[in-house]
C-alpha positions in Angstrom: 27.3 -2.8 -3.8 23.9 -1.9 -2.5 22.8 -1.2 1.6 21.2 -4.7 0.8 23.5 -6.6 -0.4 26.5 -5.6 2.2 23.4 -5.7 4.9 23.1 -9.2 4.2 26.9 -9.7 3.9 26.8 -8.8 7.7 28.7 -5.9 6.5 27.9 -2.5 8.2 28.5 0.6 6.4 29.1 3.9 6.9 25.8 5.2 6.1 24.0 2.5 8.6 26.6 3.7 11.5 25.3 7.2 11.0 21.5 6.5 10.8 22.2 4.2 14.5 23.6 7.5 15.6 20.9 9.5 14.4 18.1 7.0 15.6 20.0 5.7 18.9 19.9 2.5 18.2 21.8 -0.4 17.3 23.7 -0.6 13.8 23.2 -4.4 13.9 20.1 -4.0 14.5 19.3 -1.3 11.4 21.4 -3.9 9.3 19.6 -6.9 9.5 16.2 -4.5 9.2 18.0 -3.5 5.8 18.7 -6.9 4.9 14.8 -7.9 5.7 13.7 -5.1 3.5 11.9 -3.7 6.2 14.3 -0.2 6.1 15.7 1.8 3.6 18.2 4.3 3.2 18.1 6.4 0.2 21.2 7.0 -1.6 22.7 6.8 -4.7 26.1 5.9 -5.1 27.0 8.8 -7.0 25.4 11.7 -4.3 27.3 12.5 -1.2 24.4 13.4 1.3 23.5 13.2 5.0 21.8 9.4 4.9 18.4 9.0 5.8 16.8 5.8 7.4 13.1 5.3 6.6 11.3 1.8 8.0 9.9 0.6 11.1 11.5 1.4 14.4 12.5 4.7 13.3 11.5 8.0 13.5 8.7 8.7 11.2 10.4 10.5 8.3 9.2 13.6 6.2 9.3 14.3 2.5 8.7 18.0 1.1 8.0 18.1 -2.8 8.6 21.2 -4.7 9.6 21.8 -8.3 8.4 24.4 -11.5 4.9 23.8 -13.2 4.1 24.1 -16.7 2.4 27.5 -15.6 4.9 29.0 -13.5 8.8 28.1 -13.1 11.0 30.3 -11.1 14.3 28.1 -10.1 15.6 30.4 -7.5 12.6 30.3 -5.7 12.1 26.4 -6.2 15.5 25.8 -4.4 14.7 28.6 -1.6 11.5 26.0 -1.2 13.6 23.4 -0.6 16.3 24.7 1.6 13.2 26.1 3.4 11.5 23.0 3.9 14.7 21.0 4.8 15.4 24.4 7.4 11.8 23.4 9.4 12.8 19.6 9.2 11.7 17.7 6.1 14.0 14.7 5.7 13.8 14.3 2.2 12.8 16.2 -1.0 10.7 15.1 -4.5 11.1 17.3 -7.7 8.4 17.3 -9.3 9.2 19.5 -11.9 7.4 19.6 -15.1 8.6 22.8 -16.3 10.4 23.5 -19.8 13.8 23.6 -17.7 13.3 20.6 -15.7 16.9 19.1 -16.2 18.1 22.4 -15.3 16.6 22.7 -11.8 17.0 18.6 -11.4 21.0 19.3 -11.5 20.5 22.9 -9.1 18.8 20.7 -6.2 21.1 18.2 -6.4 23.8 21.0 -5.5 22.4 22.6 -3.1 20.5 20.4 -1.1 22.3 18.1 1.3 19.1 15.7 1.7 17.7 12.8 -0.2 16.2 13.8 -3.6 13.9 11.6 -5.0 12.2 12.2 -8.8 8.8 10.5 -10.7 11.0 10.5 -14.0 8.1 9.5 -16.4 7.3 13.1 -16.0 10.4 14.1 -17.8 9.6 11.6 -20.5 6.2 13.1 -20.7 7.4 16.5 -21.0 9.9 15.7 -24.1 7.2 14.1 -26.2 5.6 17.3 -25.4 8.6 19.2 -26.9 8.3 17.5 -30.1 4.7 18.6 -30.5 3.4 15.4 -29.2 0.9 14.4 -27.3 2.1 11.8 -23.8 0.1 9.0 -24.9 2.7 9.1 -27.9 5.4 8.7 -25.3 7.9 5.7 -26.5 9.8 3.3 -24.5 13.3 5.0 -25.3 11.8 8.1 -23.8 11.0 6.3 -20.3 14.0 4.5 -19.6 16.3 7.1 -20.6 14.9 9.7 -18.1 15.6 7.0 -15.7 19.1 5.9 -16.6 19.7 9.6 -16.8 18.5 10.4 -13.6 20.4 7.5 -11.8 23.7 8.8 -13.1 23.1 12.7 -12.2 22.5 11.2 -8.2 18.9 11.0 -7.8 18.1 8.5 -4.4 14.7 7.7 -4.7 12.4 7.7 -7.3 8.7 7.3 -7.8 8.1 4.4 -10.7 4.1 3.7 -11.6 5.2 -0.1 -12.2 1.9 -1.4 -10.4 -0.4 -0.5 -13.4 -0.8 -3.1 -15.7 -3.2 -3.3 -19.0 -5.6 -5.9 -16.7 -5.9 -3.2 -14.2 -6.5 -0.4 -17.0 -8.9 -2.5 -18.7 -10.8 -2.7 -15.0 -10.6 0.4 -14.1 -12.9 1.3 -17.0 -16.2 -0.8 -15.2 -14.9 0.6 -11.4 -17.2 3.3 -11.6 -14.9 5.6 -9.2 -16.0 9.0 -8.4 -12.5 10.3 -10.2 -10.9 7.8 -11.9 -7.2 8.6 -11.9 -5.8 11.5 -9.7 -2.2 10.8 -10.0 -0.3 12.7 -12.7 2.4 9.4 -13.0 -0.5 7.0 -12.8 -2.6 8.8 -15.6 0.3 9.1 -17.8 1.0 5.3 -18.0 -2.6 4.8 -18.1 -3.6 6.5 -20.9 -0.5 5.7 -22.5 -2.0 1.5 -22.1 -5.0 2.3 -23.6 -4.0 4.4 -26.4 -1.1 2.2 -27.6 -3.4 -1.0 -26.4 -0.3 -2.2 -24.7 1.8 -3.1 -21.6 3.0 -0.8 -19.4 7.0 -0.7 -20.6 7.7 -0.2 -16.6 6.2 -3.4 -15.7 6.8 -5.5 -18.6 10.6 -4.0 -18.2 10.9 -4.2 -14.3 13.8 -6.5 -14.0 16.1 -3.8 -16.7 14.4 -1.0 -13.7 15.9 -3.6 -11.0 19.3 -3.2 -12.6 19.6 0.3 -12.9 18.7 0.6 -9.6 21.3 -2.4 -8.3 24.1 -0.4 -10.0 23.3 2.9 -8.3 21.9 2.0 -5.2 18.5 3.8 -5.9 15.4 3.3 -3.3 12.2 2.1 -5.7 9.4 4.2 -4.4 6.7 1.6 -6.2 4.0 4.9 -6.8 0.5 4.1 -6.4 -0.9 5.2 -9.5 -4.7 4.2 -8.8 -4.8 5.8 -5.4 -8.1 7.4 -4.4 -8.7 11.2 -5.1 -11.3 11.7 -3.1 -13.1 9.5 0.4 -15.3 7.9 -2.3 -12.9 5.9 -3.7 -10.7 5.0 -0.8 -9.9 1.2 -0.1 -11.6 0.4 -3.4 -10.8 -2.7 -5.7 -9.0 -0.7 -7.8 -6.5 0.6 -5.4 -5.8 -3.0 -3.6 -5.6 -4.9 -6.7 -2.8 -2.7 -7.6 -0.9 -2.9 -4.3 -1.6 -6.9 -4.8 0.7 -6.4 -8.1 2.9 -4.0 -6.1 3.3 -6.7 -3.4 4.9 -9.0 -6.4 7.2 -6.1 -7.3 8.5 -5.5 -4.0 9.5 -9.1 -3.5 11.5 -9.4 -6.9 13.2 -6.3 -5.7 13.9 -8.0 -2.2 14.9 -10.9 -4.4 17.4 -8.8 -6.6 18.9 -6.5 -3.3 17.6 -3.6 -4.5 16.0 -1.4 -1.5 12.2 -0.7 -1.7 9.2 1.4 -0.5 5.5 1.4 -1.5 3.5 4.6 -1.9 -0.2 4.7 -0.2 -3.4 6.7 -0.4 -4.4 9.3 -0.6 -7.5 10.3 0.5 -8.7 7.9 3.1 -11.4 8.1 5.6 -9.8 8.4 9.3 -11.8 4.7 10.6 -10.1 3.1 7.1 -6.4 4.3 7.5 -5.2 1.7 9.7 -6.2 -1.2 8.0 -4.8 0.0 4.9 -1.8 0.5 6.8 -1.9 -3.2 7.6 -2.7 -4.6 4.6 0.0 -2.9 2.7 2.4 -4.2 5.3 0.8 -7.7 4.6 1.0 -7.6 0.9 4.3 -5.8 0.4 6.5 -7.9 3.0 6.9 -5.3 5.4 8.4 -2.4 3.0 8.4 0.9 4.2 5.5 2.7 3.7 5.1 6.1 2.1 1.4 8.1 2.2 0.4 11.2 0.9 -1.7 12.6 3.7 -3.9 10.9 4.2 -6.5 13.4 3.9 -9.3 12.7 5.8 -11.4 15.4 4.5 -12.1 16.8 1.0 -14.3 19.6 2.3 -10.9 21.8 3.3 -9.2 23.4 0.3 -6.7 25.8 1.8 -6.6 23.6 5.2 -5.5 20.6 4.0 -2.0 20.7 5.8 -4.5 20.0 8.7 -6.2 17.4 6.8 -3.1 15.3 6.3 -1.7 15.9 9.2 -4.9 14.5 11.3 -4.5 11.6 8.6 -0.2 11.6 8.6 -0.8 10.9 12.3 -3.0 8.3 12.7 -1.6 6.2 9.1 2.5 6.6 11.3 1.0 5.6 13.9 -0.4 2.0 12.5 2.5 1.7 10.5 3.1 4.2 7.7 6.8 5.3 7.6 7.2 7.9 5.5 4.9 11.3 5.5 4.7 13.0 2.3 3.7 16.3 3.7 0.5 18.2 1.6 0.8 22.2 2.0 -2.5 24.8 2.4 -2.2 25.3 -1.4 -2.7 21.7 -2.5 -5.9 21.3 -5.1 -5.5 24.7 -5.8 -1.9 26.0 -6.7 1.6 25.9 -6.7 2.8 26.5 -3.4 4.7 29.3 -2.0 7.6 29.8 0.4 4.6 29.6 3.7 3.2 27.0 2.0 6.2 25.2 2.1 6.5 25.9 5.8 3.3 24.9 7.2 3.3 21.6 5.1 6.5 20.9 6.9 5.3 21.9 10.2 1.9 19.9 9.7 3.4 17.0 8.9 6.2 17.2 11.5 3.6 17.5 14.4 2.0 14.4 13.1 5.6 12.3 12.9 6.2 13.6 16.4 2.7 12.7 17.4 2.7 9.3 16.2 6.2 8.4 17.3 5.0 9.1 21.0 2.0 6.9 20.3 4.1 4.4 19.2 6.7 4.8 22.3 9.9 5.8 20.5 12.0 7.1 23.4 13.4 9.8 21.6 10.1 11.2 20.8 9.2 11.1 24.1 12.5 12.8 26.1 12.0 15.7 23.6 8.1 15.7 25.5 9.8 15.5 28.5 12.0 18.3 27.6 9.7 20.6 26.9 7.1 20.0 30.1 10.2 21.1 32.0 11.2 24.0 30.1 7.4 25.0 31.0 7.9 24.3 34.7 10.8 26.5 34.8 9.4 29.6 32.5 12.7 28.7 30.0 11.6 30.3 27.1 14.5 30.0 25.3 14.3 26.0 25.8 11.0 26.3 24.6 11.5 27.9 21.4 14.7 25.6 20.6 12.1 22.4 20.9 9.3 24.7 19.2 8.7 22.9 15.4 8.5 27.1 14.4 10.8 29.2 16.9 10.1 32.4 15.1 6.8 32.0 15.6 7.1 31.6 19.2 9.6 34.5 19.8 7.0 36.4 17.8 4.0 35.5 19.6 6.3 36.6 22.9 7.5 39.8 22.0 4.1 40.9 20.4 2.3 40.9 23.9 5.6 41.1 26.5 4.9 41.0 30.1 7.0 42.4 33.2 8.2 39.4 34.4 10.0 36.1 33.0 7.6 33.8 35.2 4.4 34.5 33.2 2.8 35.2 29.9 0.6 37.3 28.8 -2.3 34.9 29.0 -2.8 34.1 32.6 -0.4 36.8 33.8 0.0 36.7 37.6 -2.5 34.2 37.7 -0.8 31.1 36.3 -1.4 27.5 37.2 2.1 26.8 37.3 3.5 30.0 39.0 0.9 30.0 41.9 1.6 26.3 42.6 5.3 26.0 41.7 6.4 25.0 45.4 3.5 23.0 46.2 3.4 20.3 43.8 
């Protein structure tokens, strides 16, 4: 049975008893969230793996992806990427692969990560008409839901599925007159495939076959947002809310069918637009958890756009996003490497942890508290345990040391909190 269906059984399982202790809350409370759709916990019936609770009135949850490119595939280093970013604190982990060895590394993360693993398997059906010396638009149905039976039974948890996109929407798009069009790889896939084979898409015409695959193996839907904006231009645009309109539908026949449910968001969003398309996707999709790429609130920051996303990761948690995918310095320009990996972690970790004091979580706020003691009392090692990067602390320590513990090398003898320690 799914985390619905016992939720709304009244039966408590194993994996909500572990999120509770993880969160410090109720389980009762989690279940009947799980049984409102409101929180998911990724995880297939098949994969044994540390359960993850992503909704509201949890902690804000990160997701790392990494995976081999067309242009470069090196497995070994894929997986140290993803032990690497679950080592600095992602929660979860998208492959994204879309190299010729795909299946390959697919089965590799599933061994060797102990997080959820969530897939976008119409990339895996584009890359096999591609093997047959095809181009995707001549993708065929068989090719789409096999990847995704396949995928359920190997253990995959989440996955992203471009059902949204319909030929109505296609046929729109055309007289939108975006800036870029289509920016995501799913979304363009299915897109092109509509108008080239001037028909439905096969994952929205066959959603209630996807609702029983996923009903057998407990998979999370992450409903993907295939017509979100690529760049500030086309954020909040009619394009992008009449698909979350038909993703709002989908989400409620997967409610409907106890099959557990998030929406993917934007994007690239202006900072004075991301809350309200926070709230609207709440509105239309019946409280689902909410899962945002970025936002990025800037496209003038190639390089920096792990700052980007985390100025826009913060504010979108904050008015209700749940789910952070994190963007690394190398996105718009390359596959990421091992740093890369790290400081799209970190980025996004300092925006979870700054929108979860925002919104008052009390664990985000004793691990504040934590931390302006260790300061008061020079406890470095405290410190660098709470540190989102200890090695970098340590590092910044030891590469300017100073005489005594009760100082840095900043203010030296000088310090605020030294000079006035027994006065205040």
């Amino acid at each position: 049975m799914t985390q619905v269906t016992e939720a709304r059984k009244g039966n408590i399982t194993k994996e909500v008893k572990i999120v509770a202790k993880k969160e410090k809350i109720s389980p009762e409370k989690i279940r009947k969230m799980i049984a409102a759709g409101k929180i998911v916990i990724p995880k297939n019936i098949n994969r044994e793996t540390s359960p993850c609770g992503i909704g509201d009135g949890l902690k804000t949850k990160i997701n790392a992806n990494i995976g081999s490119s067309s242009k470069m595939e090196n497995l070994p280093l894929e997986i140290e990427k993803a032990k690497t970013a679950v080592h600095y604190g992602a929660d979860a982990v998208m492959d994204l692969s879309t190299g010729p060895n795909l299946n390959e590394f697919r089965e590799k993360i599933i061994d060797e990560i102990n997080a959820p693993i969530g897939t976008v398997p119409i990339y895996e059906a584009g890359v096999a008409t591609q093997r047959r010396g095809e181009p995707i638009t001549s993708m065929n149905e068989e090719d789409m839901f096999k990847a995704i039976e396949n995928q359920a039974k190997e253990g995959i948890d989440f996955m992203t599925l471009h059902c949204g996109i319909n030929r109505d929407l296609v046929n729109k798009l055309s007289n939108a007159k975006r800036t870029m069009g289509i920016v995501s790889r799913g979304g363009t896939f299915l897109a092109s495939w509509i108008l080239h084979n001037d028909k439905e898409n096969p994952l929205y015409d066959n959603y209630e076959y996807i609702l029983e695959i996923a009903y057998e193996y407990d998979i999370t839907l992450s409903l993907g947002d295939g017509l979100r904006p690529g760049c500030l231009q086309d954020a909040t645009d009619i394009s992008q809310i009449q698909e979350l309109v038909n993703l709002g539908t989908l989400v409620k026949k997967a409610q409907d069918a106890s099959v557990q449910t998030m929406v993917e968001g934007p994007g690239h969003v202006p900072m004075n637009q991301i809350a309200s398309n926070m709230q609207i996707q709440k509105t239309l999709c019946h409280g689902a958890p909410f899962y945002v790429l970025g936002p990025i609130v800037t496209d003038l920051a190639p390089g920096y756009d792990h700052i980007t996303s985390a100025i826009g990761g913060a504010i979108a948690a904050q008015s209700g996003a749940n789910f952070l995918c994190y963007v690394t310095p190398a996105e718009h320009l390359s596959i990421p490497n091992l740093e890369d990996v790290k400081e799209g972690v970190i980025a996004s970790k300092i925006a979870a942890q700054a929108a979860d004091v925002a919104k008052g979580l009390d664990s985000a706020w004793e691990k504040e508290k934590e931390m302006a003691i260790a300061r008061k009392t020079f406890d470095w090692n405290k410190q660098f345990e709470l540190a989102f990067d200890r090695d970098k602390c340590e590092k910044y320590r030891e590469n300017y040391p100073v005489e005594e513990e009760n100082m840095c090398s900043m203010c030296g003898e000088y310090c605020a909190i030294r000079i006035a320690k027994d006065d205040f």
